[in-house]
Backbone bond lengths (Angstrom), bond angles and torsions (degrees), N, CA, C in turn:
res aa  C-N    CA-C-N  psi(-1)  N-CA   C-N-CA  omega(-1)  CA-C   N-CA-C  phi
1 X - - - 1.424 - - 1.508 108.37 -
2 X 1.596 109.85 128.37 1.694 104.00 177.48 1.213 98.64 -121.18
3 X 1.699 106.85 170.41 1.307 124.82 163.60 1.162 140.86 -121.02
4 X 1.386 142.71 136.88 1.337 126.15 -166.26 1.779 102.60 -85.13
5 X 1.370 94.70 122.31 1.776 101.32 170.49 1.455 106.96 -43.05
6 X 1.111 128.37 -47.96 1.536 133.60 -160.26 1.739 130.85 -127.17
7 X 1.565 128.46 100.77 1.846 115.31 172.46 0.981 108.33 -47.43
8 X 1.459 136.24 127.55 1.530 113.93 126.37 1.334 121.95 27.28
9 X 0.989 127.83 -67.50 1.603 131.93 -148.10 1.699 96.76 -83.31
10 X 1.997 120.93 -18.76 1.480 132.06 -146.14 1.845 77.91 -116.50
11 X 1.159 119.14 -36.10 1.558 123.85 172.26 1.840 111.22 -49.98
12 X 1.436 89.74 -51.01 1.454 84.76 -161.45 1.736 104.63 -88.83
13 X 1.403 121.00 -21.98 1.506 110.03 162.26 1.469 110.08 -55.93
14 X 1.144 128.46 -57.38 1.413 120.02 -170.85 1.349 107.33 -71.34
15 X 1.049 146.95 -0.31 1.619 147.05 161.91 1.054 105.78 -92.84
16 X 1.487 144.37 -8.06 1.459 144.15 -179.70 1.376 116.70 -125.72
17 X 1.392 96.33 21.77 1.737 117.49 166.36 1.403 121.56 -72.88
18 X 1.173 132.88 125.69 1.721 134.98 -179.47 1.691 99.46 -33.77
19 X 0.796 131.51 -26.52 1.762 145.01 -161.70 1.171 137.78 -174.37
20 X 1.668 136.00 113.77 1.091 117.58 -168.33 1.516 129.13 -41.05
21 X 1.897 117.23 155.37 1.443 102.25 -161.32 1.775 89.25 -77.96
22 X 1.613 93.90 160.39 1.491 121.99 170.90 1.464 118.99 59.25
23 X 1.704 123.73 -14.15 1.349 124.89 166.71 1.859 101.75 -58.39
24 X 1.359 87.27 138.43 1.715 105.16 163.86 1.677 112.71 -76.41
25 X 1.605 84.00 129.73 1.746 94.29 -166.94 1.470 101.96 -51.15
26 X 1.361 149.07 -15.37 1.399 140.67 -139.95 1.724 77.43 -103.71
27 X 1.338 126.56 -30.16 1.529 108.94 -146.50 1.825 81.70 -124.31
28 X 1.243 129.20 24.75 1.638 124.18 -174.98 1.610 96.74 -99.42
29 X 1.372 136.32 106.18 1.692 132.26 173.70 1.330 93.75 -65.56
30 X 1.263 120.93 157.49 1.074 133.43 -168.23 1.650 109.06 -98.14
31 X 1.225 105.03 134.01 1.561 111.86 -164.20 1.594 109.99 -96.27
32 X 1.582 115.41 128.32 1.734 102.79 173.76 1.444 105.05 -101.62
33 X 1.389 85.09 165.75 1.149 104.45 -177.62 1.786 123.04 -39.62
34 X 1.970 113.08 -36.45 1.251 128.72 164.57 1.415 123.23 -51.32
35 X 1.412 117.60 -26.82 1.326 120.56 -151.45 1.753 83.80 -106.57
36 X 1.660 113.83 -39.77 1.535 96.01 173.64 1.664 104.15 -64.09
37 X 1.282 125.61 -30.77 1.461 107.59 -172.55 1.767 123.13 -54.33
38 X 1.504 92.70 -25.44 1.478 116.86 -157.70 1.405 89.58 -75.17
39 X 1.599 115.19 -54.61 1.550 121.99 -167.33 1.784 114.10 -62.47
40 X 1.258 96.18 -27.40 2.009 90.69 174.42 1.330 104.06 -85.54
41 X 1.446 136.57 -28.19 1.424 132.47 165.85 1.297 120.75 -71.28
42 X 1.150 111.47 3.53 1.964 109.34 174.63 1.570 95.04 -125.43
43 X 1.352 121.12 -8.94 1.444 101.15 -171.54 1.812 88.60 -81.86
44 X 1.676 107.77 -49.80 1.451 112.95 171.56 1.403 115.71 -21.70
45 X 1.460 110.90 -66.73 1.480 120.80 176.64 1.639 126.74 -40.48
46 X 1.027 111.15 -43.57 1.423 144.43 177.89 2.026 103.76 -53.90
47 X 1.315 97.28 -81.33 1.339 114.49 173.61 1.678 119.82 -35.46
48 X 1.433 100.70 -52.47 1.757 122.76 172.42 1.544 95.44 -51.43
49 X 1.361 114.86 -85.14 1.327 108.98 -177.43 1.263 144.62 -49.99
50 X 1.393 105.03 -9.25 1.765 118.86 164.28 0.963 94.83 -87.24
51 X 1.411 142.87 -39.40 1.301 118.68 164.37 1.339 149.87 -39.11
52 X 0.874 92.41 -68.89 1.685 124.23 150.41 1.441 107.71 -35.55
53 X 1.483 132.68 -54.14 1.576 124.91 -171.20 1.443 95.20 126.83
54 X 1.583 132.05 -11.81 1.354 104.21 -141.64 1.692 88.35 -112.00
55 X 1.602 110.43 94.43 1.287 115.46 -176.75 1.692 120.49 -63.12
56 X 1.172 115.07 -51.42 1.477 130.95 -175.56 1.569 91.87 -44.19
57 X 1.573 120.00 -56.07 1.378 108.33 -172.28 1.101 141.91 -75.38
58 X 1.825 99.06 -5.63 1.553 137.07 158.92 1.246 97.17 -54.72
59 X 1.332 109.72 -84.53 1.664 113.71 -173.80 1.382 133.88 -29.69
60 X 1.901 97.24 -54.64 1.512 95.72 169.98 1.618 132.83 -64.38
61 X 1.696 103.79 -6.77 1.414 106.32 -175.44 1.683 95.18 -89.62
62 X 1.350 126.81 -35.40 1.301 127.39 173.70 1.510 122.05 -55.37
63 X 1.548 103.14 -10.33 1.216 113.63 -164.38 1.774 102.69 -91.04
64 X 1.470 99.70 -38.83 1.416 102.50 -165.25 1.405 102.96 -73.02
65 X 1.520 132.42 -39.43 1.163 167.79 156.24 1.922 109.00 -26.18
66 X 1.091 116.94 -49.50 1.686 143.05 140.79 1.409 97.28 -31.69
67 X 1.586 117.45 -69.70 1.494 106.39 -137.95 1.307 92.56 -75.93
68 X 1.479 120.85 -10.85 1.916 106.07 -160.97 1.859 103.59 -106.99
69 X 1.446 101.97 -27.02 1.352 119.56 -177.70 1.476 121.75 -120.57
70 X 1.356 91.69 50.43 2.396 98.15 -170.79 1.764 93.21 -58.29
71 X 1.238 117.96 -49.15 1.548 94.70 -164.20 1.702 109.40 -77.63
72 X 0.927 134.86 37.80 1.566 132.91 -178.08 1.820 94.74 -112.94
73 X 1.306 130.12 99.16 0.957 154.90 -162.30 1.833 90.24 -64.10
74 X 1.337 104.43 -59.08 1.754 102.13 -176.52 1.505 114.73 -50.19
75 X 1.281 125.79 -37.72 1.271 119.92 172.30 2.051 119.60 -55.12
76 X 0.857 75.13 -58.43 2.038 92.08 167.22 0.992 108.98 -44.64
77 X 1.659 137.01 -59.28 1.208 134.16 -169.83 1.740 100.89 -83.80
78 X 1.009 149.45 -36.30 1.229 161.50 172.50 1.723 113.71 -44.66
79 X 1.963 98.51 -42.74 1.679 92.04 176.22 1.308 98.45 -108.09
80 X 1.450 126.21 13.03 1.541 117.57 152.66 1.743 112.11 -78.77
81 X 1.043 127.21 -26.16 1.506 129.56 159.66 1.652 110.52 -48.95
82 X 1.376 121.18 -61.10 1.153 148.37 -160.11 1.855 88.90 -59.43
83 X 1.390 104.98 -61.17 1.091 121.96 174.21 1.710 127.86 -40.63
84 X 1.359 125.50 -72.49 1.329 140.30 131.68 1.494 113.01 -6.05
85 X 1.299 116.26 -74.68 1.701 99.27 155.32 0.789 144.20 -47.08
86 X 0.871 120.89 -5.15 2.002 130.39 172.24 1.738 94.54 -106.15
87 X 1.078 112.95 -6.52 1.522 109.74 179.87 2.029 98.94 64.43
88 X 0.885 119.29 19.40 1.561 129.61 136.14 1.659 130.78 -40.31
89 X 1.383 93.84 37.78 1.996 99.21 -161.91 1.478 110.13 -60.74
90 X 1.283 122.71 -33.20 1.078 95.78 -159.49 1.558 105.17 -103.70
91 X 1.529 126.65 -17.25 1.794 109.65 135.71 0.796 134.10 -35.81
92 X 1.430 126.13 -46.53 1.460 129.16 -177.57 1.346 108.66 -64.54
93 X 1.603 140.72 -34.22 1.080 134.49 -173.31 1.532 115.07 -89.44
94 X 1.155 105.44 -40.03 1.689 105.06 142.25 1.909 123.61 -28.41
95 X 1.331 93.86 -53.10 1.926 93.34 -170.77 1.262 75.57 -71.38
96 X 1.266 133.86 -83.78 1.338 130.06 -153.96 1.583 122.11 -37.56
97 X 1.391 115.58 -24.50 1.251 112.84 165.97 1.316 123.82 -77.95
98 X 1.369 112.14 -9.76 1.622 122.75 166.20 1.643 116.53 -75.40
99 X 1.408 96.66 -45.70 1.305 116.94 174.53 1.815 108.09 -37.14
100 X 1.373 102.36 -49.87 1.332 129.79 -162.32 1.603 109.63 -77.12
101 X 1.356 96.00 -44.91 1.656 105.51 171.83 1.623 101.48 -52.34
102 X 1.267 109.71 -71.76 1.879 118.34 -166.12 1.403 119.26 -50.21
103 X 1.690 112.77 -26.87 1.224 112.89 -172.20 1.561 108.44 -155.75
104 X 1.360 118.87 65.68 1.534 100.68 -163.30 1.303 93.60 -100.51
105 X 1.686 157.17 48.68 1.353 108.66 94.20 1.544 140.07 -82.42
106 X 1.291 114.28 33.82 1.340 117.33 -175.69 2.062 103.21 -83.25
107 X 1.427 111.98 123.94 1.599 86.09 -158.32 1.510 100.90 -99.82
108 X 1.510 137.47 22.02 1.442 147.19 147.72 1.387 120.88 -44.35
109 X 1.457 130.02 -46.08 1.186 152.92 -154.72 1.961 96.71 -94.79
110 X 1.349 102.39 -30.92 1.664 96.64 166.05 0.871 115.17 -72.34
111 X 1.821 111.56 -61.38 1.460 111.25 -157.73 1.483 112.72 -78.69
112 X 1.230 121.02 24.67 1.226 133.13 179.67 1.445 86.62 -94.56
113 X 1.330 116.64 -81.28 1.594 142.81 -178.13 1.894 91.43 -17.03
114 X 0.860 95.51 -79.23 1.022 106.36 -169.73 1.424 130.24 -51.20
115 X 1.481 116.94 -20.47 1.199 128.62 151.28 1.617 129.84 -57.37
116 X 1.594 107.17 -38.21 1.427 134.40 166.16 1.579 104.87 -60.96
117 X 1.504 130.62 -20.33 1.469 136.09 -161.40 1.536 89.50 -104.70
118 X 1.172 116.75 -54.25 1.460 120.91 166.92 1.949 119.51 -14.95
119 X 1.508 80.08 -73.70 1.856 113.19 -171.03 1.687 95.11 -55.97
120 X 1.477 114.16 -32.46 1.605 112.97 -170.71 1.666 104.88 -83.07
121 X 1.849 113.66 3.82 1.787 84.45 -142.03 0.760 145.24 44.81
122 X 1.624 139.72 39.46 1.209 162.53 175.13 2.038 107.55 -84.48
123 X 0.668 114.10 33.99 1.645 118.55 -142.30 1.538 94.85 -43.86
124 X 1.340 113.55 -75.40 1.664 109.85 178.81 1.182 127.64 -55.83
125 X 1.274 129.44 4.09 1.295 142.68 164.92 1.824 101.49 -68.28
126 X 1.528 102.80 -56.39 1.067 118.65 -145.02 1.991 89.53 -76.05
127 X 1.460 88.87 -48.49 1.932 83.26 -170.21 1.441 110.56 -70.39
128 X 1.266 133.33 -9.48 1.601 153.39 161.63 1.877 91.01 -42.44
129 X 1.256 111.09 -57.84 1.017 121.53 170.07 1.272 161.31 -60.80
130 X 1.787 111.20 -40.55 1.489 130.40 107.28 1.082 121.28 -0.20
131 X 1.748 111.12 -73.63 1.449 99.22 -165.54 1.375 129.87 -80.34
132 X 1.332 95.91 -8.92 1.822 112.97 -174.73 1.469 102.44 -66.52
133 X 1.961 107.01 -41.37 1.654 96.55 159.93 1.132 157.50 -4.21
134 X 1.947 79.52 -77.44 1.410 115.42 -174.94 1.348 115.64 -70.28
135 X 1.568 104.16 -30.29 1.229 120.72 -174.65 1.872 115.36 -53.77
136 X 1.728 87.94 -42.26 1.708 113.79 -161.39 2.047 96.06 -80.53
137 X 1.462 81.65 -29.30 2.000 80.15 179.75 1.447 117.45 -174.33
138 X 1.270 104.13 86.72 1.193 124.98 -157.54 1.498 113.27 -37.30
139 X 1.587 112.49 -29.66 1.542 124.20 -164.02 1.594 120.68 -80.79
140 X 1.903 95.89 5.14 1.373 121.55 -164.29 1.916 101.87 -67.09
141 X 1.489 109.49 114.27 1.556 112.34 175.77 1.488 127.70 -85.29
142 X 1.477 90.31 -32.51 1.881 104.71 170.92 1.744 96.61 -63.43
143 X 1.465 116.76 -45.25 1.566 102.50 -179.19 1.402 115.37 -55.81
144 X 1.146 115.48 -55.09 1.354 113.08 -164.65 1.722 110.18 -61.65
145 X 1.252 124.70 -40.06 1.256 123.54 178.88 1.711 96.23 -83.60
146 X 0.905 128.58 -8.79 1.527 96.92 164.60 1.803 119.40 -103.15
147 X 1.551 114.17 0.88 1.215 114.97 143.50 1.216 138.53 -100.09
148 X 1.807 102.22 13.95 1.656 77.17 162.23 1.445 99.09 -100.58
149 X 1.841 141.58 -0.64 1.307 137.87 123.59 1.562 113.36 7.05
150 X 1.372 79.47 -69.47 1.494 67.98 -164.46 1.266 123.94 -92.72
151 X 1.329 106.28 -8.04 1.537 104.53 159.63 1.958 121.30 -80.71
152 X 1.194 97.98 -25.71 1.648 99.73 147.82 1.384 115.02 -56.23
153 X 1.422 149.64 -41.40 1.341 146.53 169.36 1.517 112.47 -50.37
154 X 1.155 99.58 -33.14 2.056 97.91 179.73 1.522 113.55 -113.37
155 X 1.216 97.84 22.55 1.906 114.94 160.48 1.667 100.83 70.27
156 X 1.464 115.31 6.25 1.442 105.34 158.16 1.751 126.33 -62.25
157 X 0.998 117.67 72.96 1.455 122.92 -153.35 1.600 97.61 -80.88
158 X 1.286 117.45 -44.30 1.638 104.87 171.52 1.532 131.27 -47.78
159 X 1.658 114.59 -51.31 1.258 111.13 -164.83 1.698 83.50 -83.29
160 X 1.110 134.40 -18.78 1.744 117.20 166.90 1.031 109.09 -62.46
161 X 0.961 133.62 -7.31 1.897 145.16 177.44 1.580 96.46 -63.76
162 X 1.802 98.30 -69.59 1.206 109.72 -149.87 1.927 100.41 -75.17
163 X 0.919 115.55 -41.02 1.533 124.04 170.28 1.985 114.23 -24.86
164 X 1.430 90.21 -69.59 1.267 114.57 -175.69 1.546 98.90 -68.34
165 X 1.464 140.40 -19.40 1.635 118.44 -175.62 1.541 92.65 -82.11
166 X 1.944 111.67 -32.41 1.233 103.89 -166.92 1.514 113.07 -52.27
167 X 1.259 118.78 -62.59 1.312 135.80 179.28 1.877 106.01 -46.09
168 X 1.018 128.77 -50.14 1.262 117.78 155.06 1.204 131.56 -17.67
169 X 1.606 108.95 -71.65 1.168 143.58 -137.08 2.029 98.84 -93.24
170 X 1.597 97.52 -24.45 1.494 114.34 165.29 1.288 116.02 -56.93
171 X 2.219 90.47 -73.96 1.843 83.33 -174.58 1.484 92.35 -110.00
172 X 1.212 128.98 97.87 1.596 124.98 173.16 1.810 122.09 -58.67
173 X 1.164 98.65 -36.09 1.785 103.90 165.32 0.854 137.68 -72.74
174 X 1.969 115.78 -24.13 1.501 129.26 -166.31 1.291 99.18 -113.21
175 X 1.278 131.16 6.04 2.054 112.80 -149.13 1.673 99.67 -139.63
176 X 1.443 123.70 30.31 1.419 115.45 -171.19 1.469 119.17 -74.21
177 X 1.680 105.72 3.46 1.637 107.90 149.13 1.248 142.49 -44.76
178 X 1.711 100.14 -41.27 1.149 120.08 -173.85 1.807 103.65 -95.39
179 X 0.876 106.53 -32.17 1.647 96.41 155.10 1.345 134.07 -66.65
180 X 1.066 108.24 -32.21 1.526 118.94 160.12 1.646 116.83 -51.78
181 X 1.715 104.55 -49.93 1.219 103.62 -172.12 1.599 110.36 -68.84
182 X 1.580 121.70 -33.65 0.815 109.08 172.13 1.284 136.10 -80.02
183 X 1.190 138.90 -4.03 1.816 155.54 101.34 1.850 109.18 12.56
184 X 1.920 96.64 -69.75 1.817 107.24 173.70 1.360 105.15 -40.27
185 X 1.647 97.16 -69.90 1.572 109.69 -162.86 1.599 111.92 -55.88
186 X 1.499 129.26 -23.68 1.158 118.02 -169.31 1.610 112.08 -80.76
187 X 1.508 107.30 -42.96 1.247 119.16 160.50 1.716 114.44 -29.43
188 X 1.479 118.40 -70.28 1.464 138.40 150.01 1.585 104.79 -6.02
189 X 0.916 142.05 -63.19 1.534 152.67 -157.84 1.417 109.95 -99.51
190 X 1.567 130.12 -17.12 1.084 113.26 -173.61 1.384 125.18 123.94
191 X 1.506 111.40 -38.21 1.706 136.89 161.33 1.374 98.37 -33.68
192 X 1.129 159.62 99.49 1.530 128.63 158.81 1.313 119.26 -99.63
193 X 1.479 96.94 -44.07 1.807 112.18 169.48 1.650 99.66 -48.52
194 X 1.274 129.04 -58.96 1.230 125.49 -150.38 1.721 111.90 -78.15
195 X 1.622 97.52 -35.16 1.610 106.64 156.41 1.831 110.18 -55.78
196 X 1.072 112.91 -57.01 1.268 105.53 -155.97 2.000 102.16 -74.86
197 X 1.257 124.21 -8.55 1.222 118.32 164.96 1.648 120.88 -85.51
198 X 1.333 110.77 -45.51 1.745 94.33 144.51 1.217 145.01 -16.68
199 X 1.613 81.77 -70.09 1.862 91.79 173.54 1.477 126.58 -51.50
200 X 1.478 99.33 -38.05 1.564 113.38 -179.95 1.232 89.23 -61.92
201 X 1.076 125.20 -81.11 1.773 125.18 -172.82 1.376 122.15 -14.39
202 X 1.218 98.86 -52.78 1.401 116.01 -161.25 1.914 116.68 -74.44
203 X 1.664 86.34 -27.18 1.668 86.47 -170.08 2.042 95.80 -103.57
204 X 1.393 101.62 -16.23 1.636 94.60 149.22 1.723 133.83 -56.87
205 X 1.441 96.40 -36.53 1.567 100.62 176.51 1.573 104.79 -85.91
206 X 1.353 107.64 -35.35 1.410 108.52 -170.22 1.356 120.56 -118.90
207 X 1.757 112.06 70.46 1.396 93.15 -165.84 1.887 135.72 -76.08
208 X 1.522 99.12 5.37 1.430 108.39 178.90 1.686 96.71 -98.41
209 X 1.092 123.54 35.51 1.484 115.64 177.45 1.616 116.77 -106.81
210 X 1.506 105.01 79.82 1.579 104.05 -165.44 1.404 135.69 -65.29
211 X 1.415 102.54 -16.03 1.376 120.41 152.76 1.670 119.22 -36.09
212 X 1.609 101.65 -52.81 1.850 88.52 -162.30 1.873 88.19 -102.57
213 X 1.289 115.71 5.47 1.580 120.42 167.36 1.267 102.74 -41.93
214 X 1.660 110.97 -88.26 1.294 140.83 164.92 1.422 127.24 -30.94
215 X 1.426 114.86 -48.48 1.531 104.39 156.19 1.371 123.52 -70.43
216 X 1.350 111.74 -25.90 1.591 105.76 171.14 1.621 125.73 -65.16
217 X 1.884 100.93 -34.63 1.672 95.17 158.92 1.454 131.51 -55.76
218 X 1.357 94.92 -31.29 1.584 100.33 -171.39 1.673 114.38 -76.18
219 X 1.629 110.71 -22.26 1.472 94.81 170.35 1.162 99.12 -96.71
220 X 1.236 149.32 -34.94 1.246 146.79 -168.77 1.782 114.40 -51.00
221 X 1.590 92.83 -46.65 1.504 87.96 172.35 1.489 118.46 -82.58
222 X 1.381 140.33 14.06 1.208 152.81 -118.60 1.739 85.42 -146.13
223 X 1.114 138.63 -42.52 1.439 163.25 -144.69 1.666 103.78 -129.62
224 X 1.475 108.17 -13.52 1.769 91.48 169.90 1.768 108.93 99.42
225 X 1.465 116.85 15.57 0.977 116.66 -166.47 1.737 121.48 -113.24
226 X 1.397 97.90 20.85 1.409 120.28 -163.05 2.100 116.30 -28.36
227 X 1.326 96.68 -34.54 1.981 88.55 -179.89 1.266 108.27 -85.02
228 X 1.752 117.73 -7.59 1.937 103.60 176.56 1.584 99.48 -94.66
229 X 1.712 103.06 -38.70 1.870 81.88 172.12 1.286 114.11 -61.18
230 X 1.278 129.69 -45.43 1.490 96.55 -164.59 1.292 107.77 -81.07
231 X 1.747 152.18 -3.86 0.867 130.69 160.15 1.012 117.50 -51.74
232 X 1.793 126.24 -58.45 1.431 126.43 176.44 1.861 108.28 -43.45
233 X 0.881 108.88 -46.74 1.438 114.17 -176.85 1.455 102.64 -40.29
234 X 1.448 128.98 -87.46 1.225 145.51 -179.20 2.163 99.22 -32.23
235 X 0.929 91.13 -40.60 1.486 87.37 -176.55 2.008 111.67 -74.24
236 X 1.059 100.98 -24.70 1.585 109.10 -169.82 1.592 92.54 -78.31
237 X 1.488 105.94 -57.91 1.970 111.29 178.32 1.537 101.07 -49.55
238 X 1.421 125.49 -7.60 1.334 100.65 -169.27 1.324 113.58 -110.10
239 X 1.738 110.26 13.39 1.297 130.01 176.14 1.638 106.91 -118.49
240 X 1.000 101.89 -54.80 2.019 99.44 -173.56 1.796 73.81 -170.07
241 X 2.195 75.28 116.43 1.099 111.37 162.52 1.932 123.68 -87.77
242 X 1.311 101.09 0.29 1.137 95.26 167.13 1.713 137.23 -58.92
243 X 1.531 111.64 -30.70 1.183 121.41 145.12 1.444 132.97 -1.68
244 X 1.803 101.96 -52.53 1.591 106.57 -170.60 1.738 94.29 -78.44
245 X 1.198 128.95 2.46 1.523 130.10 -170.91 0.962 109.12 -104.84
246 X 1.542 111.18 96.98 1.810 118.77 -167.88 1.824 93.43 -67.94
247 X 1.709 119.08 -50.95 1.543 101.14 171.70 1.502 137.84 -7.73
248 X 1.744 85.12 -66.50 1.541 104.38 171.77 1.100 122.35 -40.75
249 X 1.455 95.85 -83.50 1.800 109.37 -167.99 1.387 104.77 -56.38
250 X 1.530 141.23 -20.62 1.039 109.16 170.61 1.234 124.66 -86.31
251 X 1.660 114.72 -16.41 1.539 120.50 -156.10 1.315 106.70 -112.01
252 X 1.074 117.79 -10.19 1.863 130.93 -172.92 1.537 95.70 -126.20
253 X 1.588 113.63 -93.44 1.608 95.99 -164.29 2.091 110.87 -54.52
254 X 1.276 115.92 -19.63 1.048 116.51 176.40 1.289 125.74 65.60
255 X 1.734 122.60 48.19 1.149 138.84 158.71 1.513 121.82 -43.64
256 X 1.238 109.79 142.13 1.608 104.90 176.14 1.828 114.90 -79.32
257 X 1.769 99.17 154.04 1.365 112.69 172.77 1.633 127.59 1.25
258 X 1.526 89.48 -61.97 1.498 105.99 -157.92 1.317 88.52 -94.99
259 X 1.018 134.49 -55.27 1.911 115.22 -174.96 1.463 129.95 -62.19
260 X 1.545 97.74 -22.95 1.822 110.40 162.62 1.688 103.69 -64.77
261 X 1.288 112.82 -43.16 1.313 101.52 -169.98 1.685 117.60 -79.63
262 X 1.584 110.62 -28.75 1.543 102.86 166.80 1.554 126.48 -71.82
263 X 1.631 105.17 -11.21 1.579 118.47 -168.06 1.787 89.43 -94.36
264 X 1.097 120.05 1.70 1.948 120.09 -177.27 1.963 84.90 -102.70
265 X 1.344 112.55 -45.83 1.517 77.21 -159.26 1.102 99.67 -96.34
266 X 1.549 138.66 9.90 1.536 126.51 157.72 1.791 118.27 -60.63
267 X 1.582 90.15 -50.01 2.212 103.05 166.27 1.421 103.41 -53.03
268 X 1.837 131.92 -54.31 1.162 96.86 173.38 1.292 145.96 -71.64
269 X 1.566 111.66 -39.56 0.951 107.92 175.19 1.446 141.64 -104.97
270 X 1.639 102.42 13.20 1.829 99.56 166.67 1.445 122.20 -55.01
């Protein structure tokens, strides 16, 4: 899960600044008024096209955006996102280390970084990073669920337990990712009952949430429950069919051991 360092609305304050942030006035060219016009119409551009999916054209607008505004730290971290989507990791951690140069207590530009450390298996790279977060703001929820990520990557499945309630327990209305994850992970350890009542929970409050769809088929049919998994099933394919791609879910969304392996013999054998 990433985040954009900057809205629109955080783009165009820092582009309509007397001077780029943190450049030394001796070495800041002086910006007109045209070139700010130019910079809210490409950051616009930028935004649209991450929307859209269409990263490369993200990038190249981040790029032009670079050439007029290098010291504006949000731009850097913005086409390291852009970047990261293309699975471009180790550019992206590059911008991000620029990012980091211009403004390193800004704590966006880590947990970005650190998401890119993720994608590498870099794990302690990545929670090095995490914590600098936490460090910058303790109340940070994307941190905490993306270190216990990564402490799910090195089979610490408990304190990913505890990571992910934190982050919950932060934004409880906005963050049912991280409840989810901790649902995976509990499953992971042995919990199953207690995983599998989550899940119920979760796809009661959230019924377009295909994530805990799909894990719910997989224990459900796992337990003897073959007409609610595959209902949930049919409902998860009817959001993101990636699901049926054990690749995926194990190597991208990055499900644990044991739920990749009950979500293989529900695909084979329903």
């Amino acid at each position: 899960m990433m985040r954009w360092i900057i809205s629109l609305l955080c783009v165009l304050l820092v582009l309509c600044a007397p001077a780029p942030v943190i450049a030394q006035e001796a070495e800041t060219p002086e910006i007109t008024e045209e070139q700010l016009q130019q910079g809210d119409e490409l950051a616009q551009k930028a935004l649209e096209a991450t929307e859209k999916g269409n990263f490369t054209t993200a990038e190249n607008y981040w790029t032009q955006l670079i050439n007029v505004f290098s010291s504006n730290p949000a731009v850097w971290s913005n086409r390291g996102n852009s970047r990261v989507s293309q699975n471009k990791l180790d550019e992206a951690i590059t911008d991000y280390n620029q990012a980091i140069e211009l403004a390193g207590d800004a704590p966006d530009p880590y947990l970005n970084r650190g998401t890119a450390y993720e994608k590498q298996q870099r794990w302690e790279k990545a929670l090095a990073d995490y914590n600098r977060v936490l460090e910058l703001n303790p109340e940070d929820a994307m941190a905490y669920n993306n270190r216990g990520n990564a402490k799910a990557g090195q089979g610490r499945w408990e304190e990913a337990i505890t990571d992910y309630q934190k982050a919950a327990e932060i934004a409880p209305t906005d963050f049912a990712f991280a409840r989810g994850n901790a649902a995976l992970a509990l499953y992971q350890t042995g919990e199953k009952e207690q995983a599998l009542r989550k899940m119920r929970n979760l796809v009661r409050k959230y019924p377009m949430f295909p994530d805990m769809r799909a894990a719910l088929s997989a224990v459900l049919w796992e337990q003897g429950d073959q007409g609610e998994a595959k209902s949930n099933w049919v409902a998860a394919m009817g959001i993101d069919s990636r699901y049926q791609n054990l690749d995926w879910v194990e190597n991208i969304r990055r499900w644990p051991p044991q739920m990749v392996a009950a979500l293989e013999k529900f695909i084979n054998f329903q």
